[in-house]
DONUSE-327045 format. One line per 10 residues: number of its first residue (from 0); their letters; for each residue x, y, z of C-alpha. Coordinates in Angstrom, 2 decimals, always signed. Each point is the difference from the previous one (the first is absolute). Layout:
% DONUSE-327045
NUM	A	X,Y,Z | ...
//
This chain:
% DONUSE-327045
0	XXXXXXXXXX	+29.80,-37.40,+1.39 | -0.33,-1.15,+4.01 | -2.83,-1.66,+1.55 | -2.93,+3.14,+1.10 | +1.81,+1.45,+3.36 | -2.13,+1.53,+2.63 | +1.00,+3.46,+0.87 | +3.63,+0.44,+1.76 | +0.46,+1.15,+3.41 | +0.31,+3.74,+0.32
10	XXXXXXXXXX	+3.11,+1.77,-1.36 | +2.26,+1.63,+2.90 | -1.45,+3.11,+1.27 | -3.62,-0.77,-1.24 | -2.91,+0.48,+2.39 | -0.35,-3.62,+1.52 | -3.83,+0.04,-1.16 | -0.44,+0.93,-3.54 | -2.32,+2.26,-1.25 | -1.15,-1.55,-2.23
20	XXXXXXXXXX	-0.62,-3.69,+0.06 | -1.45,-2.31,-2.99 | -1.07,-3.95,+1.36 | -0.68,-2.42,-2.14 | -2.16,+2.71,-2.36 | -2.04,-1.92,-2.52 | -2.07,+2.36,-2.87 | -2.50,-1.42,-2.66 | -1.87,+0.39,-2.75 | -2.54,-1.75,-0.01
30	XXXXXXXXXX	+1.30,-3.69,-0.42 | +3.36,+1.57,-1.03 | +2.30,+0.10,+2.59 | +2.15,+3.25,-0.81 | +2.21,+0.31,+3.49 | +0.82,-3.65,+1.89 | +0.79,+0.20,+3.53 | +3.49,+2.71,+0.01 | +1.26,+1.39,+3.57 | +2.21,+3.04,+0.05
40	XXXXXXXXXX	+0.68,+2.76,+2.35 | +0.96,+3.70,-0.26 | +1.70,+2.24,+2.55 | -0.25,+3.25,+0.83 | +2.29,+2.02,-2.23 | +0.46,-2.27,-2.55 | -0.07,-0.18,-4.03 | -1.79,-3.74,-0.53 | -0.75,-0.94,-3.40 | -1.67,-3.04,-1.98
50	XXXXXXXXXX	+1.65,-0.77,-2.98 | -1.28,-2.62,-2.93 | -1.59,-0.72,-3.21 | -3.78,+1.28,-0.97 | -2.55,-1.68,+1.37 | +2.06,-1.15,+3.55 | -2.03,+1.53,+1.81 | +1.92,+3.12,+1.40 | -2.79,+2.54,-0.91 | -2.98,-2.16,+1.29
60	XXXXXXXXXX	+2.61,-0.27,+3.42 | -0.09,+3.70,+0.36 | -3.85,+0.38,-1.01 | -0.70,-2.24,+3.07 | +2.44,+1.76,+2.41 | -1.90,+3.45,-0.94 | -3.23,-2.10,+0.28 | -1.22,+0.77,-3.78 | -0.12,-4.14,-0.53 | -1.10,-2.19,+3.19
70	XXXXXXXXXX	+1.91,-3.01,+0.68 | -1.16,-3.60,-0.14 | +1.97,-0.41,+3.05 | +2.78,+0.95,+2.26 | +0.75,+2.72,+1.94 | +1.76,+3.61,-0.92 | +0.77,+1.54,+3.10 | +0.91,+3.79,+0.47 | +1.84,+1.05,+2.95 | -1.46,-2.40,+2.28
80	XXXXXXXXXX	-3.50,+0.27,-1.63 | -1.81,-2.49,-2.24 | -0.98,+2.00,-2.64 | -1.22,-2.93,-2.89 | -3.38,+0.46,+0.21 | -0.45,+3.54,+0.38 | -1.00,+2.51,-2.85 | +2.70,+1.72,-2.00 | -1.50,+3.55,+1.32 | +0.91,-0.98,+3.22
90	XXXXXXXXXX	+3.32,-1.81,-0.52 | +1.13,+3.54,-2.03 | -1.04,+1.61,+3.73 | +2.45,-2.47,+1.83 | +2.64,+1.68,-1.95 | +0.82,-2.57,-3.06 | -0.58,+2.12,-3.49 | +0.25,-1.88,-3.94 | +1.09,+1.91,-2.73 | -1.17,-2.37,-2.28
100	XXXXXXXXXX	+0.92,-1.80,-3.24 | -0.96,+2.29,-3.11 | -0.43,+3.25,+2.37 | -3.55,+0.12,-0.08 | +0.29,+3.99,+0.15 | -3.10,+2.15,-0.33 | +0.84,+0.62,-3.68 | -2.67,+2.76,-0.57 | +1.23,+2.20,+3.80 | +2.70,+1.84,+0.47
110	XXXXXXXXXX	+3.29,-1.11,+1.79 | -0.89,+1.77,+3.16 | -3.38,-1.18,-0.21 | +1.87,-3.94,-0.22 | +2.16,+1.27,+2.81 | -3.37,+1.16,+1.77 | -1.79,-2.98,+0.07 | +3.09,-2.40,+1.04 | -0.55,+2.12,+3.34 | -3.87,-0.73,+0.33
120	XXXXXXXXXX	+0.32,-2.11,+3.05 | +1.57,+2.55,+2.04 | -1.34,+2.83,+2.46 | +3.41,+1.44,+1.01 | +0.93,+3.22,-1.42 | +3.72,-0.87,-1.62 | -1.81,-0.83,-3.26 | +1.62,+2.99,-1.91 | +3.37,-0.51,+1.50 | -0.31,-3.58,-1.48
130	XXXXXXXXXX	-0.69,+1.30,-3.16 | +2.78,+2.36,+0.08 | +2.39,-3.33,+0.99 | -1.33,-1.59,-3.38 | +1.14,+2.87,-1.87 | +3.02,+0.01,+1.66 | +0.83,-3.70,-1.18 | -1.67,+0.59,-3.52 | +0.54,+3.41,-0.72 | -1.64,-0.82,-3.83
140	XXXXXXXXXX	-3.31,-0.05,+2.31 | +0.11,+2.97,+1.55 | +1.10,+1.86,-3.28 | -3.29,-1.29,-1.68 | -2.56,-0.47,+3.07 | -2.50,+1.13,-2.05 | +0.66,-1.93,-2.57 | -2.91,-3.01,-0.89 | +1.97,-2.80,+0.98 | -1.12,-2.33,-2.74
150	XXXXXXXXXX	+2.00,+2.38,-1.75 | +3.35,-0.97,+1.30 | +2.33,-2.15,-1.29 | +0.43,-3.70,+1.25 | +2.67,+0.89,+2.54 | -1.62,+2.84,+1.94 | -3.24,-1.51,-0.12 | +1.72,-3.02,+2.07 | +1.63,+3.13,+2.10 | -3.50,+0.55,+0.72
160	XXXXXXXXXX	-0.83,-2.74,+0.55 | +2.69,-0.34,+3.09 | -0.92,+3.26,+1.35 | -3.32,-0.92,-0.74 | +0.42,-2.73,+3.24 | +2.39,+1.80,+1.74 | -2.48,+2.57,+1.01 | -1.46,-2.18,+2.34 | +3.44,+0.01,+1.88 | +0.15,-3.78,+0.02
170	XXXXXXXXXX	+1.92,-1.97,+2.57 | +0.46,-2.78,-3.09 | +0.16,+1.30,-4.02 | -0.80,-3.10,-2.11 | +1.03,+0.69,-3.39 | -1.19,-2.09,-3.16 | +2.49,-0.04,-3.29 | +1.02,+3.48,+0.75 | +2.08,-0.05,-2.91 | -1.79,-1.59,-2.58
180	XXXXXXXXXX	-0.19,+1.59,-3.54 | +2.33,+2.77,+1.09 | +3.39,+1.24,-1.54 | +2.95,-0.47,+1.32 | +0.64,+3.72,+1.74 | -3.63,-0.53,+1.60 | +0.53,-3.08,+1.26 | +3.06,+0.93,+1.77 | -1.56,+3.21,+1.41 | -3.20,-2.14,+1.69
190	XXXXXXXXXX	+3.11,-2.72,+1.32 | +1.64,+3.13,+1.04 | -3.15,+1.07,+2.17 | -0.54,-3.33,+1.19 | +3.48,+0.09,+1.73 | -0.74,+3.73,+0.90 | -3.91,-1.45,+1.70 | +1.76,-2.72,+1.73 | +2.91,+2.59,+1.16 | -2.52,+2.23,+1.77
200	XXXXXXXXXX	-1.49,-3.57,+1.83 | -2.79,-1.25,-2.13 | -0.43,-3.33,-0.29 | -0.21,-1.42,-3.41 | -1.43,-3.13,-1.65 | +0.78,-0.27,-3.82 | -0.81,-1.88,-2.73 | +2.39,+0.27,-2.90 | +0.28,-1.58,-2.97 | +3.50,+1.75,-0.36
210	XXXXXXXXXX	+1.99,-2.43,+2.27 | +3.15,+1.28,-0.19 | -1.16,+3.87,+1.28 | -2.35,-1.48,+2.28 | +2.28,-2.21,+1.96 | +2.85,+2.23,-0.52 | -1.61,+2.32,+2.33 | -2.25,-2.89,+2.37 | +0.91,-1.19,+3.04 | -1.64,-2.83,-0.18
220	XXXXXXXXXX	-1.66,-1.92,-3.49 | -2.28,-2.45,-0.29 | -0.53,-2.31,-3.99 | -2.94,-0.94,-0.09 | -1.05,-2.36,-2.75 | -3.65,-1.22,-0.90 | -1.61,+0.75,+3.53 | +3.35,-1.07,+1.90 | +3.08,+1.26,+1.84 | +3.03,-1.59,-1.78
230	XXXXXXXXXX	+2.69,+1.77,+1.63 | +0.84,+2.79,+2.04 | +2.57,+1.56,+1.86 | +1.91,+3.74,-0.27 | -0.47,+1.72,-2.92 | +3.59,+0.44,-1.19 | +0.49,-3.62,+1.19 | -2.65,-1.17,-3.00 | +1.65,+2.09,-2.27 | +2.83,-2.13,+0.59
240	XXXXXXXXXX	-2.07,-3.59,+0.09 | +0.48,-1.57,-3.70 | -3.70,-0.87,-0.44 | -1.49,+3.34,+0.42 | +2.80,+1.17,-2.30 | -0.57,-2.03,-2.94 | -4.23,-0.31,+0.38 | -0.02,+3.87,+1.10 | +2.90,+2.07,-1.37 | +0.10,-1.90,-3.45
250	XX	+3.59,-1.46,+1.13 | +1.47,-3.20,-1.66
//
């Protein structure tokens, strides 16, 4: 693969400051160094996504950007704020929402009661038209709101899950393995509301182990390997690169 690449100028038609913006990030820990110095950008609108192996560093990325993790050093920068070293309570405020790796729903509430508590931050009064917008895009959810959701099945509890931290109304969704352990007609529905999110102008950082859906539908990707960017560029243009191929897509 290519030397690490900082992050590419913005794509025509993108904002000329990015949203979001990622300098020289470095995450520990302790004397482990998990996430070693990566810069990337997203813009307004977009699908981003961090592909690579286990243990890259892609979920301890995101857990730093929603300010669960704090960084050893550099700088994550939120439209035109430094947001690094604030708390993740405020951060979720700013706008930027995590539905996380492994769901982390309220197994023992109800769906509403999930989609209830995504909204806790906010004192407008559009929280039950929200709600109604998650049903909308999951209908399963609406059909069994009262349902326990630790009763659900892997899929809709990762539906949750997304309209779990959509209720927030984020200006940025990051999204953590989204499709892990799910069949093939659920993972295609939650790509299929991905494209639907990013449609209706939210802006979207993913983490995918599923390269080929995830830069089939990116605008820009990023592989990150043991802490680093490796490459990066368009996300149908790394489909197309030979190395992500064969070390991503299990291509000869």
């Amino acid at each position: 693969m290519s030397d690490p690449v900082a992050a590419p100028p913005p794509a025509a038609g993108a904002d000329e400051q990015p949203m979001l913006q990622v300098r020289d990030l470095r995450v520990s820990y302790g004397a482990i160094e998990a996430v070693k110095g990566i810069t990337f950008d997203v813009h307004r609108g977009q699908v981003v996504t961090l592909i690579g192996g286990n243990g890259a560093g892609k979920t301890t990325t995101l857990r730093t950007i929603s300010g669960l993790l704090r960084a050893a050093s550099g700088q994550v920068i939120f439209e035109g704020e430094r947001i690094d070293r604030r708390p993740g309570h405020l951060i979720l405020r700013k706008g930027i929402a995590q539905s996380p790796e492994g769901r982390r729903i309220f197994a023992q509430m109800t769906i509403r009661e999930n989609l209830e508590l995504g909204a806790f931050s906010r004192k407008d009064d559009g929280v039950e038209a929200d709600i109604d917008h998650v049903y909308e895009l999951f209908p399963v959810l609406g059909e069994r709101r009262t349902q326990k959701a630790g009763t659900l099945s892997g899929g809709e509890q990762q539906m949750l899950a997304m309209g779990r931290a959509m209720m927030s109304r984020p200006r940025l969704l990051l999204l953590d393995e989204p499709s892990m352990g799910l069949s093939p007609i659920m993972m295609r529905k939650i790509f299929s509301t991905v494209r639907e999110l990013r449609s209706t102008g939210t802006t979207i950082l993913l983490v995918e182990q599923n390269a080929q859906a995830a830069l089939s539908l990116a605008d820009q990707g990023y592989v990150i390997e043991t802490g680093k960017i490796v490459l990066s560029g368009p996300g149908r243009q790394l489909l197309d690169d030979e190395g992500v191929r064969k070390a991503y897509l299990g291509e000869d």
